[in-house]
N, CA, C and O atoms as a GROMACS GRO file, in nm:
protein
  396
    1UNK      N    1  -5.405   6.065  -1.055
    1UNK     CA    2  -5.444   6.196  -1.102
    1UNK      C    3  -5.495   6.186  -1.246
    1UNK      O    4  -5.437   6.105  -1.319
    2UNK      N    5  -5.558   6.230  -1.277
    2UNK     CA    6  -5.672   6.258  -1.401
    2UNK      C    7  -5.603   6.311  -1.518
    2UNK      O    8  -5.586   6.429  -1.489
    3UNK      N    9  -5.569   6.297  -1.598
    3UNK     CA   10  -5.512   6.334  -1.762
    3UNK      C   11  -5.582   6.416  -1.827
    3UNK      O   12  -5.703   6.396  -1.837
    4UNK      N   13  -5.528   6.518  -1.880
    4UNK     CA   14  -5.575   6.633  -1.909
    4UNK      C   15  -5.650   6.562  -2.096
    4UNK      O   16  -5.574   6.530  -2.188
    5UNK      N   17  -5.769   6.556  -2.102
    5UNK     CA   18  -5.827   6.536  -2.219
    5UNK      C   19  -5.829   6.642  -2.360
    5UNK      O   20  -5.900   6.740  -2.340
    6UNK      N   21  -5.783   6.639  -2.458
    6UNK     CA   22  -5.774   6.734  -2.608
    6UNK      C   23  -5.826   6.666  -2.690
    6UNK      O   24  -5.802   6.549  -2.719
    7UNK      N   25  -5.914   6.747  -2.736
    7UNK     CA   26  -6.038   6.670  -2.845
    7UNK      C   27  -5.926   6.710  -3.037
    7UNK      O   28  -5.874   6.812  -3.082
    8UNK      N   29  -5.938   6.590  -3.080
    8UNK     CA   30  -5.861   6.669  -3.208
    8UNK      C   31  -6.000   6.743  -3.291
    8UNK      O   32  -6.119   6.728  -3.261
    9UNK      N   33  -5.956   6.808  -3.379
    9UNK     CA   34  -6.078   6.863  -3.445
    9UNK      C   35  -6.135   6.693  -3.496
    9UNK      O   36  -6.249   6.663  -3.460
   10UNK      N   37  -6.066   6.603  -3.566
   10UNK     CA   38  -6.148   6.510  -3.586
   10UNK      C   39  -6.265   6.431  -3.540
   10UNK      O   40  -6.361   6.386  -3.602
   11UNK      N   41  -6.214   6.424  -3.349
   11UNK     CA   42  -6.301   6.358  -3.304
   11UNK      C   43  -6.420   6.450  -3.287
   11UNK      O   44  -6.532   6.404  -3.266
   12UNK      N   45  -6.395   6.588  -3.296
   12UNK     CA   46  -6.504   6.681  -3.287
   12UNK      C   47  -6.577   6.642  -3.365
   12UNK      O   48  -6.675   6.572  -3.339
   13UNK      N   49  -6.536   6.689  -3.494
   13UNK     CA   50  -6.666   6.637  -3.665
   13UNK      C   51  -6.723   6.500  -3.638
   13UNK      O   52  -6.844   6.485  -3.653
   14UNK      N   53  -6.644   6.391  -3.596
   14UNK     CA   54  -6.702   6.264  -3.611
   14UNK      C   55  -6.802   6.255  -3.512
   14UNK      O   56  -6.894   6.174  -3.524
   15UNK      N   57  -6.794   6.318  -3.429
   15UNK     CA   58  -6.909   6.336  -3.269
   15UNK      C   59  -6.998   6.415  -3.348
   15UNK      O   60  -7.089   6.342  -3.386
   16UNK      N   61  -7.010   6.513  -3.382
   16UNK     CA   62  -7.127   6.581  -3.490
   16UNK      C   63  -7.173   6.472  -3.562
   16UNK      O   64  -7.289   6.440  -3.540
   17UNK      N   65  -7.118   6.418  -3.631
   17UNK     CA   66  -7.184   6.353  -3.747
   17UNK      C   67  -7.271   6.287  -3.694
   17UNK      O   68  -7.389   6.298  -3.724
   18UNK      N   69  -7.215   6.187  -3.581
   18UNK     CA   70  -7.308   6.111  -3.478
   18UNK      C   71  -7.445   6.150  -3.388
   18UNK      O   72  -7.549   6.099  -3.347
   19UNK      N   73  -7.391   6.240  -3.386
   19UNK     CA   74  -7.548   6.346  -3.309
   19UNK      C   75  -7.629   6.368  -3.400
   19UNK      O   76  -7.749   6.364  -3.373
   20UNK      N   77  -7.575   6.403  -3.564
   20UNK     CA   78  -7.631   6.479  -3.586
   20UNK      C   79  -7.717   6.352  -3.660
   20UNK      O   80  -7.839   6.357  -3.680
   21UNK      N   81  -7.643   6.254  -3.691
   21UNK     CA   82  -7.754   6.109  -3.726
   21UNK      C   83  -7.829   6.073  -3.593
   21UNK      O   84  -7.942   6.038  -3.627
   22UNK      N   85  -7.817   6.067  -3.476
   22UNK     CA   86  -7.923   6.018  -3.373
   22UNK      C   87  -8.025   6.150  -3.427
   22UNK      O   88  -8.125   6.104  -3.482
   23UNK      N   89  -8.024   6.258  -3.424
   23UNK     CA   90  -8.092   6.383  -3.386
   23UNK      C   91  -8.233   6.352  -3.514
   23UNK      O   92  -8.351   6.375  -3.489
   24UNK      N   93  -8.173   6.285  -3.674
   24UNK     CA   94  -8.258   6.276  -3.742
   24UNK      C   95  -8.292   6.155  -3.788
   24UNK      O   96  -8.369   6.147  -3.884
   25UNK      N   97  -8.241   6.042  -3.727
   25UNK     CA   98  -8.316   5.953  -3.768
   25UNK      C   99  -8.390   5.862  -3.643
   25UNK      O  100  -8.457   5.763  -3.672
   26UNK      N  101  -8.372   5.901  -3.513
   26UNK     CA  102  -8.384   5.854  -3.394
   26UNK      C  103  -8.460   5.984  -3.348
   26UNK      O  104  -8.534   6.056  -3.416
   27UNK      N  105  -8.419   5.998  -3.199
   27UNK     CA  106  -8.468   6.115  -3.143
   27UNK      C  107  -8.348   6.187  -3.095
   27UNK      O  108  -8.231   6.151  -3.095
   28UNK      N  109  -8.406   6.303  -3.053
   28UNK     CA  110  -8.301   6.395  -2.971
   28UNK      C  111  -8.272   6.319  -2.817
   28UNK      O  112  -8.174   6.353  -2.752
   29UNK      N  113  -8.364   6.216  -2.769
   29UNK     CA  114  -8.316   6.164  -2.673
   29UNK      C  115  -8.216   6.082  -2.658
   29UNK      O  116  -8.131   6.079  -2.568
   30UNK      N  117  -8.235   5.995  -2.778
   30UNK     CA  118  -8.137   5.945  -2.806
   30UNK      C  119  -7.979   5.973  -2.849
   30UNK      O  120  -7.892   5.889  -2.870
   31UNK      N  121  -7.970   6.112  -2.855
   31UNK     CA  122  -7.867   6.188  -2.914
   31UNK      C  123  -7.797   6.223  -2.753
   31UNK      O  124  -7.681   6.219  -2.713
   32UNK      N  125  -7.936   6.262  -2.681
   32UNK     CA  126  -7.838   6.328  -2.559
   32UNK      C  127  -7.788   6.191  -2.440
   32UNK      O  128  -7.699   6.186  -2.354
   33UNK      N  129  -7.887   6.098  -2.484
   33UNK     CA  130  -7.820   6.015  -2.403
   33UNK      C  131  -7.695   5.931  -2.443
   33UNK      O  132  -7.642   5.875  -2.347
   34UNK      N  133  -7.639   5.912  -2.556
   34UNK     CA  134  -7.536   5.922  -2.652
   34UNK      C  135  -7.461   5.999  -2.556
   34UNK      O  136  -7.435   5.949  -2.446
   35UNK      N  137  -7.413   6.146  -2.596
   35UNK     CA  138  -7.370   6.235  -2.558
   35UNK      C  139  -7.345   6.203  -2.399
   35UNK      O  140  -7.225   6.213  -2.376
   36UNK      N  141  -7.416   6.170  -2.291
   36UNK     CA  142  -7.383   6.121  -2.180
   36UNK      C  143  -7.279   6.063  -2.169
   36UNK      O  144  -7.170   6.102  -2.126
   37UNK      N  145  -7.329   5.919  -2.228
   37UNK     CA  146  -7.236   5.777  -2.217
   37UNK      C  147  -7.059   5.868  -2.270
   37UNK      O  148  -6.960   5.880  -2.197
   38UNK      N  149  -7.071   5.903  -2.378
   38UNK     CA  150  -6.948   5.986  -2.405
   38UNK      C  151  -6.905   6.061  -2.329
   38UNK      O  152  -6.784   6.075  -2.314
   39UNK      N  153  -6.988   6.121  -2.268
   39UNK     CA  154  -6.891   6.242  -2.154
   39UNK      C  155  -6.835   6.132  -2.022
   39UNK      O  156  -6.722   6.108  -1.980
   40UNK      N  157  -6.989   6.074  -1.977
   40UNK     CA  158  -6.903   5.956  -1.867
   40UNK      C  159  -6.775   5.866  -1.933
   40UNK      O  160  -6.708   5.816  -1.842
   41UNK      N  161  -6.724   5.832  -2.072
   41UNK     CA  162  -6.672   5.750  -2.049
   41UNK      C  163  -6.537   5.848  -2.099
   41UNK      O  164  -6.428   5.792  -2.094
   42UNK      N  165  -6.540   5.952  -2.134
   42UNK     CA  166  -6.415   6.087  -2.124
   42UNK      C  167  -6.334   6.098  -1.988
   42UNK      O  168  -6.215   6.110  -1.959
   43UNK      N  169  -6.442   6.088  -1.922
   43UNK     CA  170  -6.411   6.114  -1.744
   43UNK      C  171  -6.374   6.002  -1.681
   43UNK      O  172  -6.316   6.014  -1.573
   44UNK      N  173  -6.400   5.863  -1.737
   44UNK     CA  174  -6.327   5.721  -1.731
   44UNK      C  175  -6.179   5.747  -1.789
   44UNK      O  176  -6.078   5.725  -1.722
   45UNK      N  177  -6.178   5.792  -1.910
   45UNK     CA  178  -6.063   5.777  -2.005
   45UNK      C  179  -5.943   5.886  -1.937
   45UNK      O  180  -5.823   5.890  -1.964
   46UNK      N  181  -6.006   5.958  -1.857
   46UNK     CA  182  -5.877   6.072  -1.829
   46UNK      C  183  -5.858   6.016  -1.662
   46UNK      O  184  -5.779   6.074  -1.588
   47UNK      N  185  -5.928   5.916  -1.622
   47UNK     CA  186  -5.920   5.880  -1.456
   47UNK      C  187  -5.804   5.745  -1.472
   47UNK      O  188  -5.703   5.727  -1.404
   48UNK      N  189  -5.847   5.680  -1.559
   48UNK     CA  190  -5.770   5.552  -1.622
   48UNK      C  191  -5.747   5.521  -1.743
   48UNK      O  192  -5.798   5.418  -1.788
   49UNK      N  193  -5.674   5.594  -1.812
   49UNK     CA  194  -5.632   5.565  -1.946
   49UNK      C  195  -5.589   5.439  -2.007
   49UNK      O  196  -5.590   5.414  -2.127
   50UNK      N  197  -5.535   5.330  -1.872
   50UNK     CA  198  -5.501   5.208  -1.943
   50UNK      C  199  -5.592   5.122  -1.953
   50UNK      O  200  -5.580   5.008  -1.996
   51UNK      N  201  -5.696   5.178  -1.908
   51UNK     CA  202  -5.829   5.038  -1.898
   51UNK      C  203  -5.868   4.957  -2.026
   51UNK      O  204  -5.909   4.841  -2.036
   52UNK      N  205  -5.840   5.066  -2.135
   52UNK     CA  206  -5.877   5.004  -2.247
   52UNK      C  207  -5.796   4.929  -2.346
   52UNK      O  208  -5.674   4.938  -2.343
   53UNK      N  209  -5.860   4.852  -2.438
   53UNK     CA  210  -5.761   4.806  -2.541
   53UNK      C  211  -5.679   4.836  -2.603
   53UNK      O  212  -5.657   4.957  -2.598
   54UNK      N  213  -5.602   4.770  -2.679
   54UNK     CA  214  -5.467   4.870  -2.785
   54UNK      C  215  -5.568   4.870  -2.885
   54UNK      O  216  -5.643   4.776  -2.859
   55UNK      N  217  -5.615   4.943  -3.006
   55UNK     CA  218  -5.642   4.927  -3.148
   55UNK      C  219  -5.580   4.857  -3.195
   55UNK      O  220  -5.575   4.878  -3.316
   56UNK      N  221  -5.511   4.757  -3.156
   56UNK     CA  222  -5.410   4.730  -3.331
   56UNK      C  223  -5.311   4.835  -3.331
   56UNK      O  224  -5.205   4.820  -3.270
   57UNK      N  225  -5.334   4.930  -3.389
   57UNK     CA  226  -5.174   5.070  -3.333
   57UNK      C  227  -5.098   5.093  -3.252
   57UNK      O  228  -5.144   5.146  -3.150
   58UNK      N  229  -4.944   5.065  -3.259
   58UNK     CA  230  -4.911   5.107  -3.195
   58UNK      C  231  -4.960   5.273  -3.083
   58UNK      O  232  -4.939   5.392  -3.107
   59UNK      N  233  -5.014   5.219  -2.988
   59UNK     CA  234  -5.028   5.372  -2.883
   59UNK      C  235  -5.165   5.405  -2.912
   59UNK      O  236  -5.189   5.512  -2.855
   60UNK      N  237  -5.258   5.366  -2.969
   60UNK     CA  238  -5.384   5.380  -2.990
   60UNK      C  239  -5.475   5.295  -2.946
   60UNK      O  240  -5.484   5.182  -2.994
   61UNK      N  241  -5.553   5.341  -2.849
   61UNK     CA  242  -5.643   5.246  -2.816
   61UNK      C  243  -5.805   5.277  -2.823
   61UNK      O  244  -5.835   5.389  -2.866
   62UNK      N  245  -5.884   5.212  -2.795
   62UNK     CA  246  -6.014   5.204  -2.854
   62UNK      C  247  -6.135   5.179  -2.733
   62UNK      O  248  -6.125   5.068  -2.681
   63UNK      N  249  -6.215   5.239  -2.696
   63UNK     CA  250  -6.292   5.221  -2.629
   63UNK      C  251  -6.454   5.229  -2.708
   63UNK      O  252  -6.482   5.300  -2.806
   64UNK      N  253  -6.544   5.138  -2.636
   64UNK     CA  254  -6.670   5.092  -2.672
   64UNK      C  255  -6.756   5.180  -2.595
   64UNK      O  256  -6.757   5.188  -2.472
   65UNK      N  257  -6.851   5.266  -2.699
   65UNK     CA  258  -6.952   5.343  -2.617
   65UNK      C  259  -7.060   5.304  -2.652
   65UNK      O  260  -7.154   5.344  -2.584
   66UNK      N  261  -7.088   5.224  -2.754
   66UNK     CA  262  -7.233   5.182  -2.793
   66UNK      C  263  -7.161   5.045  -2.904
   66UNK      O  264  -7.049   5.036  -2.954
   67UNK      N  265  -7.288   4.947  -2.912
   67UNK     CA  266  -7.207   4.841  -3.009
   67UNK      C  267  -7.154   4.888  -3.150
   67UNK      O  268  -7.070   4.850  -3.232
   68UNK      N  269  -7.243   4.984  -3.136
   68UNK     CA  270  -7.173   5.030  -3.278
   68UNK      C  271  -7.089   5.198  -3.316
   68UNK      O  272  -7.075   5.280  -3.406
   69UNK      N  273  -7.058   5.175  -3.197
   69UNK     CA  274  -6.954   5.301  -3.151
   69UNK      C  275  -6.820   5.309  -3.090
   69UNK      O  276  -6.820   5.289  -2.969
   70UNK      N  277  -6.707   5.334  -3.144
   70UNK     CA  278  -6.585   5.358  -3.064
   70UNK      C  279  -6.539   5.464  -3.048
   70UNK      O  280  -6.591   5.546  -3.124
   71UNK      N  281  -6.456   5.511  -2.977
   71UNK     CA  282  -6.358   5.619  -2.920
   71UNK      C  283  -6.216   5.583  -2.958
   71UNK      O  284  -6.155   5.519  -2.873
   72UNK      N  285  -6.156   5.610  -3.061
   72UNK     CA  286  -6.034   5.574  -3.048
   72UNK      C  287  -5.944   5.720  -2.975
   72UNK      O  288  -5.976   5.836  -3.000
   73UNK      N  289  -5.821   5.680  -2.877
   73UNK     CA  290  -5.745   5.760  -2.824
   73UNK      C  291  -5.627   5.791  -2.789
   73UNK      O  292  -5.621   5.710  -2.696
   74UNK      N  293  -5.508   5.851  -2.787
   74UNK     CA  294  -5.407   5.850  -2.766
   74UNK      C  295  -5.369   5.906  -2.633
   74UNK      O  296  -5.429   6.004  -2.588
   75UNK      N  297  -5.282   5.854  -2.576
   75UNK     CA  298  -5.213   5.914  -2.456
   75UNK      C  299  -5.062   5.924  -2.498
   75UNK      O  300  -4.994   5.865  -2.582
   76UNK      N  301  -5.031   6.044  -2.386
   76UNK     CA  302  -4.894   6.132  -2.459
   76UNK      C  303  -4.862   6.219  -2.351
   76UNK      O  304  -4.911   6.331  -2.336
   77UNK      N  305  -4.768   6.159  -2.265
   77UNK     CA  306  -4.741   6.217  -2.143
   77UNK      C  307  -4.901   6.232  -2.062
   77UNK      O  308  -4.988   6.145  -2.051
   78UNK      N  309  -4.901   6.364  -2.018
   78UNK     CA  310  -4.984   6.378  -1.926
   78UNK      C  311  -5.128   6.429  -1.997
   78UNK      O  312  -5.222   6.482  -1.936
   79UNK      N  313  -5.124   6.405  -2.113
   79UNK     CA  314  -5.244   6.419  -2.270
   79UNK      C  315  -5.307   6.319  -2.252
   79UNK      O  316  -5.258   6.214  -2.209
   80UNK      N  317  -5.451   6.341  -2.290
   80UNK     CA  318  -5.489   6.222  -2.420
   80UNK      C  319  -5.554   6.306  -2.484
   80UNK      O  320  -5.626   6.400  -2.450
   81UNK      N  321  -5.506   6.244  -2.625
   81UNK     CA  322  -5.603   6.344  -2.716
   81UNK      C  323  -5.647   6.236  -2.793
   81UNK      O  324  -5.584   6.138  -2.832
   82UNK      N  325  -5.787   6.274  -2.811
   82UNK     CA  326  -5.920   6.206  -2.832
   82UNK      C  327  -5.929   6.209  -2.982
   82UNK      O  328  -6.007   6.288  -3.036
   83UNK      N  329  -5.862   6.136  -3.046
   83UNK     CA  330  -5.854   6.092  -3.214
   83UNK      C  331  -5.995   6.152  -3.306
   83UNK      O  332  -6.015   6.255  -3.371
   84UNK      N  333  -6.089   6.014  -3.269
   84UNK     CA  334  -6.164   6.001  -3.351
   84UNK      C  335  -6.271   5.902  -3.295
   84UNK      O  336  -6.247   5.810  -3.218
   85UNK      N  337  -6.424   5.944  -3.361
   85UNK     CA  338  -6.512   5.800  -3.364
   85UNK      C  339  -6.549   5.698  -3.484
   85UNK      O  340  -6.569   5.722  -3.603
   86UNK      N  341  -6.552   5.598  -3.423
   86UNK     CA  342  -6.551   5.502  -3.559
   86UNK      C  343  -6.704   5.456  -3.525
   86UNK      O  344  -6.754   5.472  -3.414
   87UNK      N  345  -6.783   5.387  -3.655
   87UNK     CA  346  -6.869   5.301  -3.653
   87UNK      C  347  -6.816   5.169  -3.678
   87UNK      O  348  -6.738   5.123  -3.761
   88UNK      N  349  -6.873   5.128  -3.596
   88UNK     CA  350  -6.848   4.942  -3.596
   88UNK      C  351  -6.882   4.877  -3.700
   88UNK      O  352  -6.821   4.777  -3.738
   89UNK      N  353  -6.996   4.930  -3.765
   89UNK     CA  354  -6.989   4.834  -3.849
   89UNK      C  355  -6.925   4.848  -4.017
   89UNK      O  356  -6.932   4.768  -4.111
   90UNK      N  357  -6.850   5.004  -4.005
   90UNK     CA  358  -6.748   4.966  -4.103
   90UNK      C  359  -6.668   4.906  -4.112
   90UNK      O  360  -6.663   4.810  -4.035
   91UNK      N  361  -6.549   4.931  -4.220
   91UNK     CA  362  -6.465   4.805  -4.297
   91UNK      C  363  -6.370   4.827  -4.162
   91UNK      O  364  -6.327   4.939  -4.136
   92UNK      N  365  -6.342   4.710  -4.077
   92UNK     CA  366  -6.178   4.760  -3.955
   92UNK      C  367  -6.121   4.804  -3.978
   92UNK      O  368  -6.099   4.915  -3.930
   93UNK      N  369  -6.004   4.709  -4.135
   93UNK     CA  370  -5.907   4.766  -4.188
   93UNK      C  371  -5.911   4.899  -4.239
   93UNK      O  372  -5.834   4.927  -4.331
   94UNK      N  373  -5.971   4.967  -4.204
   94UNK     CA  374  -5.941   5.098  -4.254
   94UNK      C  375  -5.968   5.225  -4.134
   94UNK      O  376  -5.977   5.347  -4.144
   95UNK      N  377  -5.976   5.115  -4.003
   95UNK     CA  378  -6.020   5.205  -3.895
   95UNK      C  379  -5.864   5.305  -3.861
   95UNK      O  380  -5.837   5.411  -3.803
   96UNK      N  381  -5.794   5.202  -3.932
   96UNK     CA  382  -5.620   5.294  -3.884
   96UNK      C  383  -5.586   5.381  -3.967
   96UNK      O  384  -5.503   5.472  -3.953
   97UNK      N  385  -5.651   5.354  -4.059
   97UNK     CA  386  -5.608   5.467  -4.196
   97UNK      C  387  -5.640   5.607  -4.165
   97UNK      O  388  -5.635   5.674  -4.269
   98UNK      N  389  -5.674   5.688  -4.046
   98UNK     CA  390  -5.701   5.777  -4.022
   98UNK      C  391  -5.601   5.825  -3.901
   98UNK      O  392  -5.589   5.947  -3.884
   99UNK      N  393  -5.541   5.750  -3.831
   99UNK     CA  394  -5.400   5.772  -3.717
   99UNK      C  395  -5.316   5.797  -3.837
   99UNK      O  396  -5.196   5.821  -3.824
   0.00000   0.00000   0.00000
């Protein structure tokens, strides 16, 4: 059975920020097809929550939506609530500083 998905406000803003950089320095196609891969891999993440890696955190794990895109997420009983997105090619060590 499927896990009920909760976006924190964080991962909200950080998904903006991301659109809102495809939208102006790329295209809007590129934004919505973005936006796809994210919704398909939401609907992965609430079908099978363990598929993915640990982060490094305890209970946090990290999924790959583009090479230079992650999903980090928590599960919590019958939750996951959807942290945050990171860019890859920032500093790691500081990818936890935000859990």
């Amino acid at each position: 059975m499927a896990k009920k998905i909760i976006w924190t406000p964080q991962a909200e803003t950080t998904l903006n920020a991301i659109v809102e950089y495809l939208v102006r320095e790329w295209t809007e196609k590129e934004a919505i097809k973005f936006i796809q891969k994210v919704n398909s891999l939401v609907v992965h993440i609430s079908r099978h929550p363990l598929s993915f890696r640990m982060a490094g955190k305890e209970d946090v794990r990290e999924a790959l939506i583009t090479k230079h895109n992650l999903l980090l997420y928590r599960i919590s009983g019958q939750n996951i609530y959807l942290l945050y997105f990171w860019d890859t090619r920032k500093n790691p060590s500081k990818k936890h500083q935000k859990v």
